[in-house]
Each structure stands twice: as C-alpha cells, then as structure tokens.
Wavefront OBJ file of the C-alpha trace (Angstrom):
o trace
v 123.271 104.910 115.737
v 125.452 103.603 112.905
v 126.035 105.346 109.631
v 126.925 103.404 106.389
v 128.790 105.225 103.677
v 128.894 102.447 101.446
v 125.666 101.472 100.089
v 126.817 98.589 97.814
v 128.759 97.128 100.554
v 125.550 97.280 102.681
v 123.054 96.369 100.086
v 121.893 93.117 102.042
v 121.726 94.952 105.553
v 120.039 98.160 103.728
v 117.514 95.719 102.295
v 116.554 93.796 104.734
v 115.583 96.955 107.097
v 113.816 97.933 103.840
v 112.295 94.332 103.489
v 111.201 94.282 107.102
v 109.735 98.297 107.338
v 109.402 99.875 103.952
v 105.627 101.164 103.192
v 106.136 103.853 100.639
v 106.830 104.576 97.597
v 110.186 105.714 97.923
v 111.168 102.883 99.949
v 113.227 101.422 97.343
v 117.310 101.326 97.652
v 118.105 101.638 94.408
v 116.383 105.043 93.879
v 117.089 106.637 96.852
v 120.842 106.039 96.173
v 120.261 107.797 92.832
v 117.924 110.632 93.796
v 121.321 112.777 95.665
v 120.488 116.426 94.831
v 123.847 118.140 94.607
v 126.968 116.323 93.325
v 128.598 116.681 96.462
v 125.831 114.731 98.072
v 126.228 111.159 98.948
v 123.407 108.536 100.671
v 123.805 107.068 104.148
v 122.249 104.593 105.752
v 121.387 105.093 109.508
v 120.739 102.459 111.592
v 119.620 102.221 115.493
v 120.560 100.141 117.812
v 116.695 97.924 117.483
v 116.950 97.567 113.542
v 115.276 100.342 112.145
v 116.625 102.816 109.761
v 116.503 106.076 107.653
v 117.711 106.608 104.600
v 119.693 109.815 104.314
v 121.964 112.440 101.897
v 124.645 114.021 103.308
v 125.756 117.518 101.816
v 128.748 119.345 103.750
v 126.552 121.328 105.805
v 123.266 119.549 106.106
v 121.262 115.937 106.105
v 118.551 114.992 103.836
v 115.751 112.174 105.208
v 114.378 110.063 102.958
v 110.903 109.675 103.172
v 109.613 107.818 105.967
v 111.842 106.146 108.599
v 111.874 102.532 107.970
v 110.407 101.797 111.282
v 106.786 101.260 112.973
v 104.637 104.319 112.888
v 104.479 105.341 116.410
v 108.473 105.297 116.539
v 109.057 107.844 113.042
v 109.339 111.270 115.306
v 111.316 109.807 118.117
v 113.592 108.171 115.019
v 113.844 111.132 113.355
v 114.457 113.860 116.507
v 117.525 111.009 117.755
v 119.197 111.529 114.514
v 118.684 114.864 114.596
v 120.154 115.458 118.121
v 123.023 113.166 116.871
v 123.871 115.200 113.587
v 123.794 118.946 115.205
v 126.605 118.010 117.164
v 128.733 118.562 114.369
v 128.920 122.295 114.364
v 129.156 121.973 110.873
v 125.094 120.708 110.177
v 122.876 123.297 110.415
v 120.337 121.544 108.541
v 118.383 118.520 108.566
v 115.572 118.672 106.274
v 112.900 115.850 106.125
v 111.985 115.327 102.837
v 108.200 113.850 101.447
v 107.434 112.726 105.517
v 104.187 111.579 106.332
v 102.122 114.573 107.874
v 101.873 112.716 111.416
v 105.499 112.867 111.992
v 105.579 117.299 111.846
v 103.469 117.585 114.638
v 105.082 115.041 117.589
v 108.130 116.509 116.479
v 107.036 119.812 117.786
v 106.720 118.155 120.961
v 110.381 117.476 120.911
v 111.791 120.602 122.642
v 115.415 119.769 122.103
v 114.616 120.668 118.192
v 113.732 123.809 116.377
v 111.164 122.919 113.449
v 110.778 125.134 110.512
v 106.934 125.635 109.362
v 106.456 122.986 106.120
v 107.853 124.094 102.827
v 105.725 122.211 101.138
v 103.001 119.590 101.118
v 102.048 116.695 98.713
v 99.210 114.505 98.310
v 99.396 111.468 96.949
v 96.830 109.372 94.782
v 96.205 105.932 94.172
v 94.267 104.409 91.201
v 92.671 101.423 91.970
v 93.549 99.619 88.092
v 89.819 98.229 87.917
v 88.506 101.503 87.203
v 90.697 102.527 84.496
v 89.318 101.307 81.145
v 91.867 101.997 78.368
v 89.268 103.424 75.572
v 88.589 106.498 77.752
v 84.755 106.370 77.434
v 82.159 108.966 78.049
v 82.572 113.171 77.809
v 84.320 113.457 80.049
v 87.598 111.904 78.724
v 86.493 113.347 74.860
v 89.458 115.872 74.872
v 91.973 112.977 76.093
v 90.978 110.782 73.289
v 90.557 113.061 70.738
v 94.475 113.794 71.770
v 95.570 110.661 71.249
v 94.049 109.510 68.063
v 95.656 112.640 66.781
v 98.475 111.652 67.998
v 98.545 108.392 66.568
v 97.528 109.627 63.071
v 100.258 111.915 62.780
v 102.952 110.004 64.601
v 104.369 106.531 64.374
v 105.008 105.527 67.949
v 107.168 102.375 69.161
v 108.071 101.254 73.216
v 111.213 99.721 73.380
v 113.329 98.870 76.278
v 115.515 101.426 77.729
v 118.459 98.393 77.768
v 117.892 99.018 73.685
v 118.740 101.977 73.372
v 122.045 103.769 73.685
v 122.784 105.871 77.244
v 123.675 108.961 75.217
v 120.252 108.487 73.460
v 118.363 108.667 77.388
v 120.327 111.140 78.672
v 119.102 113.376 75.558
v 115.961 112.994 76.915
v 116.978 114.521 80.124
v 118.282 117.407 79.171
v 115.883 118.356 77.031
v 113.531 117.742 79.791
v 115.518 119.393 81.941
v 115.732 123.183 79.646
v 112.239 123.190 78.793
v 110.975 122.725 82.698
v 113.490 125.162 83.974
v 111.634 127.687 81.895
v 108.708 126.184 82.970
v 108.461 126.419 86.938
v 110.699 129.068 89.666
v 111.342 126.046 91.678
v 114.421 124.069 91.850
v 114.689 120.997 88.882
v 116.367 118.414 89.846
v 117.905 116.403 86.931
v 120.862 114.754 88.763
v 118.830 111.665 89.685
v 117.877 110.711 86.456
v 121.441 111.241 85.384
v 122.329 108.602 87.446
v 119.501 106.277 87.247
v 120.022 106.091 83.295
v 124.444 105.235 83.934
v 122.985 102.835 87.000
v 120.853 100.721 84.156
v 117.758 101.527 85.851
v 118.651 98.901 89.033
v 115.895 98.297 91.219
v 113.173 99.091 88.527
v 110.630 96.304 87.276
v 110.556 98.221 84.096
v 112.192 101.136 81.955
v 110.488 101.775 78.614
v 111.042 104.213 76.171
v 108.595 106.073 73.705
v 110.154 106.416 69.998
v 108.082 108.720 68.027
v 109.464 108.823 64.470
v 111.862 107.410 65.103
v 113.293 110.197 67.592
v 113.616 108.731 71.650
v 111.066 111.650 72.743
v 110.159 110.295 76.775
v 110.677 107.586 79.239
v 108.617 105.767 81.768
v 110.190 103.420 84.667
v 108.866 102.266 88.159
v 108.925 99.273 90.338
v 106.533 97.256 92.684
v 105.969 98.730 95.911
v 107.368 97.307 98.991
v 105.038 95.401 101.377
v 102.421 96.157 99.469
v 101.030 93.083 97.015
v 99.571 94.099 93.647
v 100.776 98.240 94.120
v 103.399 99.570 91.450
v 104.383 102.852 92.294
v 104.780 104.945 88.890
v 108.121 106.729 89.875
v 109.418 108.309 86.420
v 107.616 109.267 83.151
v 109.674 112.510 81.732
v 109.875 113.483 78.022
v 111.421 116.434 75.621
v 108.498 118.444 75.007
v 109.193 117.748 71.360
v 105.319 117.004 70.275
v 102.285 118.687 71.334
v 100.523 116.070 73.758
v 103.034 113.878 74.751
v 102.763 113.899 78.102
v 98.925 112.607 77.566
v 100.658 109.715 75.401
v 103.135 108.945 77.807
v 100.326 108.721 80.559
v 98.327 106.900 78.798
v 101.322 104.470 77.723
v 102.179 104.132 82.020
v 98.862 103.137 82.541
v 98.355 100.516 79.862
v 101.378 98.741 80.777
v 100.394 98.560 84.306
v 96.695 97.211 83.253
v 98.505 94.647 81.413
v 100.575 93.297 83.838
v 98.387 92.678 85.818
v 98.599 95.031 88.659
v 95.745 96.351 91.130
v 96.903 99.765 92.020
v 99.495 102.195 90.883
v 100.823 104.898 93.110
v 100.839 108.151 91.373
v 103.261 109.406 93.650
v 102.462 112.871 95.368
v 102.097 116.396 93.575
v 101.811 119.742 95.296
v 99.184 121.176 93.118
v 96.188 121.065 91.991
v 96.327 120.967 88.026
v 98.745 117.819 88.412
v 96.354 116.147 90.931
v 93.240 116.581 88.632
v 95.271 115.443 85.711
v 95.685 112.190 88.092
v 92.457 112.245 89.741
v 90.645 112.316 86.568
v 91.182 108.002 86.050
v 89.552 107.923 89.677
v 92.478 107.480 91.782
v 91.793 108.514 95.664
v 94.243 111.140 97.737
v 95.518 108.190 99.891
v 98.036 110.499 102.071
v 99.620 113.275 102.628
v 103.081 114.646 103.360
v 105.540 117.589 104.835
v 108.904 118.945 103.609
v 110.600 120.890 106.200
v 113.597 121.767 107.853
v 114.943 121.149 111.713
v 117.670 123.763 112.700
v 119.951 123.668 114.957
v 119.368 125.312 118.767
l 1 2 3 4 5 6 7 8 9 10 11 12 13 14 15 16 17 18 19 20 21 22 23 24 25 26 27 28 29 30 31 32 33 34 35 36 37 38 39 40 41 42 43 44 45 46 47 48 49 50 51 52 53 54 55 56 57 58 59 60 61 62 63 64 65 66 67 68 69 70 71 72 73 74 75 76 77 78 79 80 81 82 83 84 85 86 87 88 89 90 91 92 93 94 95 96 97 98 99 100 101 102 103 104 105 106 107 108 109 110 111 112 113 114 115 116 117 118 119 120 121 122 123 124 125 126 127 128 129 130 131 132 133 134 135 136 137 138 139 140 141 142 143 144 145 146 147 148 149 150 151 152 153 154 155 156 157 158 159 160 161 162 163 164 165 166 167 168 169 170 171 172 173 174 175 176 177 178 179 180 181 182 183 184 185 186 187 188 189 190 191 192 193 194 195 196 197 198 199 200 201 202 203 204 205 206 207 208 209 210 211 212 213 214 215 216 217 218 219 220 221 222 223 224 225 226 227 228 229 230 231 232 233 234 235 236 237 238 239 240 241 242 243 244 245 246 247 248 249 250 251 252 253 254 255 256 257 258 259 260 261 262 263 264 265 266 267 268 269 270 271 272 273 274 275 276 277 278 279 280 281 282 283 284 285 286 287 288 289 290 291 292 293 294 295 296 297 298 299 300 301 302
C-alpha cells in the first residue's frame, strides 16, 4: 500500500482511481477532502499495489474509510481488512471505522479472523427518484399539505436563487451556523458542521452547482451537488441546509433541489441515505425507490 498526504499534489492519480472505480455518491474528491470531522483530521489516499484505492481521514488515534473502496465489488472486504491489518500496526490506531459501506462488505469481513468487528452503529438506506415521476405542481391529495406550504410561502415571502459565487463567504457561512445551533438542539447525535465550513472557503470545487435561497432579502439556505460518477444522467443531491429562519423552508428548499434537477435535464437524483424513517418518507413521498443500503462500524484492534 501507498498513502498520499497531499491530495492536491495527487489530484490526477486520486481521480483517475476515482474515474476508473467510483459508483457512489460519495465518490467525489473534492467532497471527501472537505467532509474531515475533527480539525485535526486530514484525508489520505490509499492505494494498492493493482490500482485500487480508499479514500481515508486520519485522526491521531484512528482511520476513517470513505465510503466504498474504489475497487470491484468482490475485492471491497479483502481491500478494506489489508488496510486494516496495515494501520493496527501502529500501536497508536485503535480504530478504523468504515463509514456509509455498502452492507455486503460487514459480513465477509467477519470472515476475516485477523480483525475484530464492532456490531453496526448505524445503517442508512438510500433512495433514488427516478426524475420522470416527479411533476413539479404536486398534484392529487396526497401532496395537498406540500402545496398548500408553498403557495403560502410564496405569498408571504419574496424568494430569489442566486449563485453561491454571488454572494459573500461570510454571508454562507451564516447559514451554517445557524444551521448548525438550531440542529444541535435538535438531535443527541453528533453535528458535523466542519465540512461545510470548508466546502463554502473551497468555492464549492467539484460541485456542478451551488445555489442559494434569498428570502427577503436575507441568505436563509443552500443547495449544492454534482453528477454522479459512472453513472450517466444520476446527480446525487449532496447538500441542501438552511437557518430555520421561516416556517417551511426546508419544503421550499426541497422543492427548489428538485426543480433544478428536472430542468437540467437529469434522470435520477440520489437522495443520499437517511437512518430514519420520517426523513425517508419525506423522500419517498416523490416515488423514489430504497436502492441500497449501508453499515457504519468500527474494526478494533486484536
């Protein structure tokens, strides 16, 4: 195995692996190298000796994986449990979590008896909309309460999109950390703000688009994503965050995602995976389909 520290240095070789294996979501350079969650933390690129890769965080004491190996299927465990049995022998790592892994990958690691697998800490499932079926005036019952949202909203607001590049970075990051205080009241689990931090002083590299909502005048929410590796026609929905600021906003800036997407002209969006089941039905509701599944867990050291 080689590691690479420097990312920019390594863009072309990091792409290409990317270029040549990347199937989900995540699988996109620029926001893996953004989405570190400690300070401390820096991305890694691993590659072995045939070409394939992972994309990793490093923390003092523990590795982070990436999604997926950027391999074929059938070689993800032995990928992963390689690295693994590299890493621990630095009696320093006594962690290496895999993070958002597709759910075939937990159980041929078990097989590896060199390892010691934690049970999952958590599982998402992740939908995808095929674009046909969305029709952007909501008709029938059962979208009533949606559209009754948003003409309210539009009768009581004055809403604009403009490019993030058009707005100021002190205006975005605003955003986040109003974001950021009302969810930590929200939820027990761990928010991590960091990564949008850095993908707003970054420009948003790697993303097709960045748009910002402007209600009143106020910068209230943002939405950004990017096209899907390998796959033709997919955009993968990665960010839509906004300040809580006006009842129903999240419903706008949904419904804002999705036109955009329409528009351009793309055939599927990847909704990119939630853990329960409120936020799937809010998803589920335009007739996307649970396309996969995946496992966060840990691999301590023996």
């Amino acid at each position: 195995m080689n590691f690479y520290e420097n990312i920019e240095a390594e863009r072309e070789r990091i792409q290409r692996c990317i270029s040549k294996y990347g199937h989900t979501s995540d699988h996109n350079l620029d926001w893996y190298s953004d989405s570190i969650i400690e300070v401390e933390a820096e991305p890694v690129f691993v590659e072995f000796d045939d070409g394939t890769g992972l994309l990793t965080h490093r923390d003092s004491d523990k590795w982070r994986i990436w999604s997926d190996p950027l391999s074929q299927e059938s070689d993800m465990a032995d990928r992963i449990g390689e690295f693994a049995v590299g890493v621990f022998k630095d009696e320093k790592i006594k962690e290496v979590w895999c993070d958002d892994v597709s759910d075939k990958i937990y159980p041929e690691l078990k097989k590896n008896q060199s390892l010691k697998l934690n049970d999952p800490y958590y599982h998402l499932f992740w939908p995808v909309l095929d674009m046909a079926k969305y029709n952007p005036a909501l008709p029938g019952g059962h979208f009533k309460e949606t559209r009754n949202a948003k003409n309210k909203f539009y009768r009581e607001h004055k809403l604009d999109v403009v490019k993030t590049s058009d707005l100021s970075k002190e205006n975005l990051l605003k955003i986040v950390d109003d974001w950021f205080k009302e969810v930590s009241k929200k939820q027990k689990e761990d928010v991590y703000d960091l990564r949008y931090r850095l993908l707003i002083k970054n420009n948003f590299r790697g993303f097709t688009t960045a748009r910002v909502l402007v209600a009143d005048g106020k910068p209230v929410g943002f939405n950004a994503g990017y096209e899907v590796v390998n796959r033709p026609g997919r955009f993968a929905g990665v960010i839509g965050i906004h300040d809580y600021s006006i009842k129903d906003l999240g419903t706008i800036l949904w419904l804002e995602d999705l036109g955009w997407i329409k528009n351009s002209g793309y055939k599927e969006l990847d909704m990119q995976g939630n853990e329960y089941e409120w936020e799937l039905k809010q998803k589920t509701q335009f007739g996307a389909v649970i396309e996969r599944k995946t496992d966060t867990f840990s691999i301590t050291s023996l």
